[in-house]
C-alpha positions in Angstrom: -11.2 16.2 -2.3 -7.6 14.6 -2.8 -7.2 13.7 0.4 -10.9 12.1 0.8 -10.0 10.1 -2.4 -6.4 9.1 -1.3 -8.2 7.6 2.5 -10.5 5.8 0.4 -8.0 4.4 -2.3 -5.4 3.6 0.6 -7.4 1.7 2.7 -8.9 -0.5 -0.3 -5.5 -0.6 -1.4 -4.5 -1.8 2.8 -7.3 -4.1 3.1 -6.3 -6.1 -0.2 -2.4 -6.0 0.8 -3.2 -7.3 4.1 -5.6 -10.4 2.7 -2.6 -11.3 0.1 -0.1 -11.2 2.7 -2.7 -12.6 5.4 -2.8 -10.3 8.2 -6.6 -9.0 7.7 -7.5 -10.4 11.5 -4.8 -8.6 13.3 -5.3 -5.2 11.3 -8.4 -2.8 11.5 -9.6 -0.5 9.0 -7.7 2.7 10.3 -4.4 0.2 10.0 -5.2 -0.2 6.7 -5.4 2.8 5.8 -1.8 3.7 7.2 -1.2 0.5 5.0 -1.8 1.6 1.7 -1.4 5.2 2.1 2.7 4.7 3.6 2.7 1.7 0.6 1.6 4.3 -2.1 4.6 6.6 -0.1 7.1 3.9 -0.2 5.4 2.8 -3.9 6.3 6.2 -4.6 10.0 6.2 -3.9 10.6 2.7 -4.9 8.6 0.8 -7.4 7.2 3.8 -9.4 10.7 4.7 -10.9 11.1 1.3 -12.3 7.4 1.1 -14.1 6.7 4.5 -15.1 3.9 6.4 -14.2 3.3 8.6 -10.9 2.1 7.4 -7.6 -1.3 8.2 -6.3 -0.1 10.3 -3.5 0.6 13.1 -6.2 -2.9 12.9 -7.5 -2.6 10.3 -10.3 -5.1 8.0 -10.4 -4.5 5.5 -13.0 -3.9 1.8 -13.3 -0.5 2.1 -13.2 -0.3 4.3 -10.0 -2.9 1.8 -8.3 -0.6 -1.0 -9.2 2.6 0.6 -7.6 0.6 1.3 -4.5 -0.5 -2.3 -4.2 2.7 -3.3 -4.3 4.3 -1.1 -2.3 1.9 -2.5 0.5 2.2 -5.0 0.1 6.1 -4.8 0.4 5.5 -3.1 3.7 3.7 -5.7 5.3 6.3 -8.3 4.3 8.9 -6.0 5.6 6.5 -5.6 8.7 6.3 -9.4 9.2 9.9 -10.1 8.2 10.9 -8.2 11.5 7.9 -9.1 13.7 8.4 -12.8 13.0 11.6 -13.3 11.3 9.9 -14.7 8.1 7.8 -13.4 5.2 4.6 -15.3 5.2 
């Protein structure tokens, strides 16, 4: 059941990083889903450490944890763009 909830939760969490950082037209739904589920990885590593809490990919499923995985794809897509077109959007 994790892993059901964790496609779910990353690809919401995808989709909205990709309309913030406006690259919804080029990205599908199974892209989003690698979005927000290596965000909530990276989320994990990075930004989770600094704010407290525990990222969703260990089974937390709090505000906190949602967050952290917003903003760690939303991180990767800037990184993404920042080497595919040598500027953040």
């Amino acid at each position: 059941m994790n892993i059901i909830i964790l496609l779910v939760v990353g690809g919401v969490i995808g989709w909205l990083a990709s309309i913030v950082m406006r690259t919804d037209g080029q990205q599908g739904i199974f892209l989003n889903i690698v979005v927000g589920i290596v965000g909530a990885i990276l989320a994990g590593f990075i930004i989770t450490p600094l704010i407290g809490g525990a990222p969703i990919t260990n089974g937390a499923f709090d505000i906190m944890s949602l967050i952290s995985s917003f903003l760690g794809a939303v991180v990767l897509l800037a990184i993404v763009n920042l080497f595919r077109r040598g500027r953040v959007r």
